[in-house]
C-alpha positions in Angstrom: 95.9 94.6 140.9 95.0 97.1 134.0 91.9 95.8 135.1 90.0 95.9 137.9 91.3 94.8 141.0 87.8 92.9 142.8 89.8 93.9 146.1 86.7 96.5 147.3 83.4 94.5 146.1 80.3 96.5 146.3 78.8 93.5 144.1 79.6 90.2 142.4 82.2 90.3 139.8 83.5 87.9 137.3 87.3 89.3 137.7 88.1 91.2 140.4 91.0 92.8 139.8 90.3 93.3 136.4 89.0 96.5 136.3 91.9 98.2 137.3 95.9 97.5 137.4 94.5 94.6 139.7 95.0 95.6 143.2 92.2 93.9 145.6 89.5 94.6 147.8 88.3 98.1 147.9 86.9 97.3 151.0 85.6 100.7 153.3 88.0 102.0 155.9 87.5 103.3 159.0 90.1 105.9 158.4 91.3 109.3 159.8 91.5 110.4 156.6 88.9 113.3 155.5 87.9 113.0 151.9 87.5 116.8 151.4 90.2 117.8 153.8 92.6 116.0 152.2 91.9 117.2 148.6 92.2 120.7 149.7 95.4 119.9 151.6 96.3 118.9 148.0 95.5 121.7 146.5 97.2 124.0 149.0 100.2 122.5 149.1 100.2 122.1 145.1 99.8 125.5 144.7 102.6 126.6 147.6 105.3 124.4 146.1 104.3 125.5 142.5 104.9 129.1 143.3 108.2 127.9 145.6 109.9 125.8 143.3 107.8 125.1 140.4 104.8 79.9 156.2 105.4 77.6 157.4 106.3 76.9 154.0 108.1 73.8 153.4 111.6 73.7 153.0 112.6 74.9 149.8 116.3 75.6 148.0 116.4 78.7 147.0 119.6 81.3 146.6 121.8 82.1 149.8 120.4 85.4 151.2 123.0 88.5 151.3 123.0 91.8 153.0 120.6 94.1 151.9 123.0 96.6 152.1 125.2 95.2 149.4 122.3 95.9 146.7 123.1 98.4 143.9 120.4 100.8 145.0 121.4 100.9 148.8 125.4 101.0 147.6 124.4 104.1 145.0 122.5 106.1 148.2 119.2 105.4 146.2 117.3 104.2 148.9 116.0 107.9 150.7 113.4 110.1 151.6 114.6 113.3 149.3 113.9 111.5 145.8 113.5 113.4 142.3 112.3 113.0 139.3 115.9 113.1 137.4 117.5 110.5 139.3 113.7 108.4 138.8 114.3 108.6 135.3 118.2 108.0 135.2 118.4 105.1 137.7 115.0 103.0 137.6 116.6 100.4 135.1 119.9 99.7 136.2 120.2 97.1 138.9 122.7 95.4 140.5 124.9 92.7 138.4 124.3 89.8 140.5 119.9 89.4 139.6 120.1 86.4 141.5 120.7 87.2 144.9 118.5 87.3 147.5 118.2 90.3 150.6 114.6 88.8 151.5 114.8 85.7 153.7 111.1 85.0 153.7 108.9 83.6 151.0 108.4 86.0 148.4 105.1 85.4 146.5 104.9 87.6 143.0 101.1 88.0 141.2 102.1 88.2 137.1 98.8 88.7 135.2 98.1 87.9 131.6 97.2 91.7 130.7 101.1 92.6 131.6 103.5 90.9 129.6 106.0 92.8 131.6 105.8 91.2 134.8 106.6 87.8 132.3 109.8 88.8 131.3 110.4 89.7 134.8 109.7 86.8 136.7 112.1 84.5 134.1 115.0 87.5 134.9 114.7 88.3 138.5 113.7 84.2 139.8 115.8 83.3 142.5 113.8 86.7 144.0 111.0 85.0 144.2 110.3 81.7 146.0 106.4 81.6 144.3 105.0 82.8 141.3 101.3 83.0 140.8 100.2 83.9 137.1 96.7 85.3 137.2 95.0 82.4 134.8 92.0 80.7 136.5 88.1 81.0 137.2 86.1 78.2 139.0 82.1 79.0 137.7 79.0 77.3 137.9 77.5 76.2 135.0 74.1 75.1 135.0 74.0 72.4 137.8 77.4 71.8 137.7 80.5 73.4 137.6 84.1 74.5 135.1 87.3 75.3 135.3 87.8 78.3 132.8 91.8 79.4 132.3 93.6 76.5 130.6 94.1 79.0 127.6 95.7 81.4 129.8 98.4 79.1 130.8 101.7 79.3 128.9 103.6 76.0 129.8 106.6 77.2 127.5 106.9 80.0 130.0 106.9 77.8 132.9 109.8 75.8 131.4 111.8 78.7 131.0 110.9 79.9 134.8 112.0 76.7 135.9 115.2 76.6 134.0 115.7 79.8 135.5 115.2 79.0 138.9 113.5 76.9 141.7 110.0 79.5 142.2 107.2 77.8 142.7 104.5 78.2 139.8 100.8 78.4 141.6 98.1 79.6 139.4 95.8 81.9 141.0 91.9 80.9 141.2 89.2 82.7 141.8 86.5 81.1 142.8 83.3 82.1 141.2 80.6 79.8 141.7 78.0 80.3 143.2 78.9 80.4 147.3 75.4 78.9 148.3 75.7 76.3 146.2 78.7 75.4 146.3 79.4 75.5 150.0 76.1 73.7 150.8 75.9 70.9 148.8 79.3 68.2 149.4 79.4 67.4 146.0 80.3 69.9 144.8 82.6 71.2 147.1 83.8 67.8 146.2 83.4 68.8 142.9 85.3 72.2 142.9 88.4 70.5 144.9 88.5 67.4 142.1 88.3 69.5 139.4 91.7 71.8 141.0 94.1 69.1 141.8 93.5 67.7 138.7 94.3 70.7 136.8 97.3 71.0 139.2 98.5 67.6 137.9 97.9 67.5 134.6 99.6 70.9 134.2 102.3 70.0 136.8 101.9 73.0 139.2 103.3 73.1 142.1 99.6 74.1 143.8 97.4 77.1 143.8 96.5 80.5 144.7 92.9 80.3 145.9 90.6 84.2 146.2 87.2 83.6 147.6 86.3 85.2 150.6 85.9 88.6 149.3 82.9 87.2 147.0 81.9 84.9 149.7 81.4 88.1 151.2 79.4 90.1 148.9 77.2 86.8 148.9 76.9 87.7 152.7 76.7 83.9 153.4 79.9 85.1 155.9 76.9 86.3 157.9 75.2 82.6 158.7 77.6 80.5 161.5 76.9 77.5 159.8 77.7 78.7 156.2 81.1 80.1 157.4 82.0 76.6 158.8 81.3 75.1 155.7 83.1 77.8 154.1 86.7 77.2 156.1 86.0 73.2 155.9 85.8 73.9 152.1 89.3 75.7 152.5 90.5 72.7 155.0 89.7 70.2 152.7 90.9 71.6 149.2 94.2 72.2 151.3 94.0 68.5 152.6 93.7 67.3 149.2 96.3 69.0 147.8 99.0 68.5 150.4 97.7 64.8 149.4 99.8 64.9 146.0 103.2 64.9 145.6 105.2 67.6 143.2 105.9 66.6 139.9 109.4 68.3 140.0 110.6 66.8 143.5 108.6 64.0 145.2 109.8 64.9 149.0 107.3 68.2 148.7 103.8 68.2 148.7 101.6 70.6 146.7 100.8 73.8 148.2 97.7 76.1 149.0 98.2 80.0 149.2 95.0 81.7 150.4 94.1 85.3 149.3 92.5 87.5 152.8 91.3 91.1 152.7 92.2 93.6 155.2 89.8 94.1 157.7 87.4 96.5 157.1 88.2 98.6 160.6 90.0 98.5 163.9 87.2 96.6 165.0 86.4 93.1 163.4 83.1 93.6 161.2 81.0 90.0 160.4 82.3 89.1 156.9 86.1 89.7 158.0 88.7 87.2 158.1 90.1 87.8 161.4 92.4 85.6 163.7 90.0 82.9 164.7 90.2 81.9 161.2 93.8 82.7 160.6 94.4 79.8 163.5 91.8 77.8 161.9 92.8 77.1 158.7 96.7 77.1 159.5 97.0 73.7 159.2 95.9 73.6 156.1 97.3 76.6 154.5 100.5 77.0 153.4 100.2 80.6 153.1 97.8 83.7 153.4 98.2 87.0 150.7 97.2 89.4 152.3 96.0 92.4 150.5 97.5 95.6 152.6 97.3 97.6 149.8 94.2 99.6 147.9 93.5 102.1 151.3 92.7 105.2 149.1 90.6 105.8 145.9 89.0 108.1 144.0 86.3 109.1 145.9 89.2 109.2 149.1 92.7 110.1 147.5 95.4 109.0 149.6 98.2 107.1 150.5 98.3 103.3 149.1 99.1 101.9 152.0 99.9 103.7 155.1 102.6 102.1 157.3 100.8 102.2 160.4 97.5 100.8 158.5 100.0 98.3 157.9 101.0 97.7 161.1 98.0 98.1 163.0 96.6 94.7 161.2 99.2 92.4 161.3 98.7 93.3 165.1 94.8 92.5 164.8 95.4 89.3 163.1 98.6 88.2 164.7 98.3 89.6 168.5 100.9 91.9 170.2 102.8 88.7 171.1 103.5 87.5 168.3 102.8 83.9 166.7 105.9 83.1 165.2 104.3 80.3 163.4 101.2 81.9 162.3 103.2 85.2 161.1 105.8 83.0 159.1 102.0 81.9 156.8 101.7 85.9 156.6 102.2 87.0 153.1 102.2 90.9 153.3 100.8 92.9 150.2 103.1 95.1 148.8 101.6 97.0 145.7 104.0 98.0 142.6 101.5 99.9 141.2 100.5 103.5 142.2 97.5 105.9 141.9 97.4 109.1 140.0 93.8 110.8 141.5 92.6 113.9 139.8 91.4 116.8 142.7 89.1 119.1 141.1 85.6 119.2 142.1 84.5 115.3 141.4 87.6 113.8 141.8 88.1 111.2 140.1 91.6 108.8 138.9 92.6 105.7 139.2 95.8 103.1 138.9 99.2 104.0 137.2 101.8 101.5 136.3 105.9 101.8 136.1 106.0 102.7 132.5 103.0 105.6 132.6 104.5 106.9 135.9 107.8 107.2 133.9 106.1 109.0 131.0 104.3 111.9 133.5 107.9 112.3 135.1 109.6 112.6 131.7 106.5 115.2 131.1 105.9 116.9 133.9 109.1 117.0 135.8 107.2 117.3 139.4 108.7 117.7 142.7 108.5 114.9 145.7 107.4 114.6 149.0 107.8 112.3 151.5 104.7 111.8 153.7 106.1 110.8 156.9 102.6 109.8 158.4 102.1 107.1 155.1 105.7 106.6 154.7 104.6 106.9 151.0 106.1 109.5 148.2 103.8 112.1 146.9 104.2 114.2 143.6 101.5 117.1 142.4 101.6 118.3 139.0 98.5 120.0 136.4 97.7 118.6 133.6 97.0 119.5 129.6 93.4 120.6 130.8 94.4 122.4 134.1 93.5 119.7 136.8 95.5 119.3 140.0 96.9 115.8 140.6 97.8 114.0 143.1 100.0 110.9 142.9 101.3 108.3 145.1 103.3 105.8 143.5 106.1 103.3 145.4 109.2 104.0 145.9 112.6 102.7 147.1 112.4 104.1 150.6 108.3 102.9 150.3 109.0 99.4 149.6 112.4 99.0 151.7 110.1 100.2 155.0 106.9 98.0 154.4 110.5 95.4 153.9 111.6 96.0 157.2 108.1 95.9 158.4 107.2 92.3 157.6 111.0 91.2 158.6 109.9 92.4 162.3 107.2 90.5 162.2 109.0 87.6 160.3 106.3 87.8 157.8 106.7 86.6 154.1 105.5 89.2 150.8 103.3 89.1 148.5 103.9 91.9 145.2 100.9 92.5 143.5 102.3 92.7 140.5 105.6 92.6 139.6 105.0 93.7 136.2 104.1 97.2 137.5 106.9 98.2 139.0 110.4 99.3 137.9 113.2 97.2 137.7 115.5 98.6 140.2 112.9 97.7 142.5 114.0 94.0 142.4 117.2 95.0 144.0 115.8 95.4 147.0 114.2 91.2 147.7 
């Protein structure tokens, strides 16, 4: 989450987040949000300010944490609702001198994919940031009768020796499972199969474990729907977990290899058949060492918005973890936090879709827009027109964005997941 992001399946997909800068599940929200409202509250206010102003994980050694406070872009005043695009421009890649220290005490999962080279780079520079690093490399498909691994040729092991060198991240792969769900859920060999053929790749390319994404297609499979194919479903998870926890990391023999597993939001306030919801949260905790969670992806084209609205936010780590909260189970929480943005079009058809760092830096540079800070999303909003006279409408992150879904997840003593680092600016890194 550029390709598409298989985040909101309408159907089966061979990469999900592919399509677009990769961000997950567009899944349907029950939202407050009017489609047509809001793009003529866009237009309104375009035109008004135009004529104005023109887990538990296991124990890991990672870098002391610090005061948040003592990061260049809190110490520089950066870190604030009234933003603009000069200071965007000036300040985005300077960050503070000291790249290793950490603000974040939680585990901090980033998503690098191969179509990014950036977010590469990145992950070697900003390491001791991160305390997992999945790299976007692998599909499990059926093949005939049986089934393969496809991704190998994706993996760079030169880059994981540098990663390594530059800190102690863990390196898990993310795999998406793509085989068949009735199939492969049904019949025990080759859920057998599908585990044997992971953990070997896992030790043969020393990784540290995986990142597994199925539910969403398990979903559009709708075998979600049947009790007993759901049980076979989390057993699956149980047991891939179980075997992996079984093997011993090639880098430090007291930890065992870990599973990460990727979970949609649910669909609304009310838990809808094929969600994951806290039943299987407690279910699988055992064997799960941590669950993305893709809190990201609200709006679209078809529903321009906010990318993910605080109290969206909110209101499902409070469906899946209770109003009391379960210390242990929110500690597994890996809360999405998107680096990318989205730059919808509001003329009659709408229309848009994903922008990254550098593009975003490119229509400030251009377009010189004004900001907004949308208290109800806690989310930044520019508006500007472009070459062919079509009002826009973008929300991208910002410092104050990312700081507040930050202090969000520390309340709940929640870890993070960035989908993906290389979409992002740098100055952004300051804040983990």
């Amino acid at each position: 989450m550029a390709k598409k992001k298989d985040r909101r399946v309408v159907a089966p997909s061979s990469d999900r987040r592919k399509d677009r800068v990769e961000p997950p599940h567009q899944l349907a929200r029950s939202t407050s949000f009017s489609n047509r409202n809001l793009a003529i509250t866009f237009f309104v206010v375009f035109v008004v300010s135009s004529a104005v102003s023109v887990l538990v994980y296991r124990r890991l050694s990672f870098a002391p944490i610090t005061d948040r406070t003592e990061s260049y872009v809190f110490r520089r005043g950066l870190v604030k609702p009234d933003v603009n695009y000069q200071e965007i421009l000036t300040e985005n890649a300077h960050v503070s001198e000291n790249a290793t220290g950490r603000h974040y005490k939680y585990p901090v999962l980033a998503y690098i994919t191969p179509w990014n080279s950036k977010g590469y780079d990145l992950a070697k520079r900003f390491n001791s940031k991160f305390t997992h690093i999945s790299p976007v490399w692998y599909d499990l498909k059926s093949q005939g009768a049986s089934l393969i691994l496809e991704g190998r040729h994706n993996a760079d092991i030169g880059w994981i020796s540098d990663l390594r060198r530059a800190g102690d991240a863990w390196v898990l792969p993310r795999v998406v499972l793509e085989a068949f769900p009735a199939e492969l859920l049904a019949k025990k060999k080759q859920r057998k199969k599908a585990i044997d053929l992971i953990v070997s790749e896992c030790k043969e390319m020393g990784y540290d474990g995986i990142v597994l994404e199925s539910w969403s297609r398990w979903a559009v499979y709708r075998v979600l729907n049947d009790p007993k194919m759901r049980n076979l479903a989390l057993q699956f998870i149980k047991d891939l977990g179980d075997a992996l926890h079984a093997v011993t990391s090639e880098r430090n023999n007291k930890n065992r290899l870990q599973l990460v597993y990727v979970i949609g939001p649910p669909h609304s306030e009310t838990l809808q058949v094929n969600d994951f919801g806290p039943k299987d949260l407690q279910s699988l905790s055992d064997a799960v060492d941590g669950f993305s969670l893709m809190t990201y992806d609200f709006s679209g084209p078809h529903n321009p918005g906010p990318n993910a609205p605080l109290k969206w936010i909110e209101s499902i780590l409070q469906l899946l973890l209770g109003t009391n909260k379960n210390t242990a189970l929110a500690n597994k929480i890996l809360l999405g936090i998107n680096f990318y943005g989205n730059d919808f079009i509001l003329s009659e058809g709408q229309g848009g879709g994903a922008i990254t760092g550098r593009d975003y830096l490119s229509l400030l540079e251009k377009h010189k827009p004004d900001f907004r800070w949308e208290k109800n999303s806690a989310e930044h909003l520019l508006l500007y027109t472009d070459d062919d006279h079509n009002n826009h409408a973008v929300f991208y992150p910002s410092l104050l964005s990312i700081s507040m879904r930050l202090e969000e997840a520390r309340k709940w003593g929640c870890g993070i997941s960035i989908w993906e680092i290389g979409q992002g600016l740098d100055y952004f890194y300051d804040l983990l």
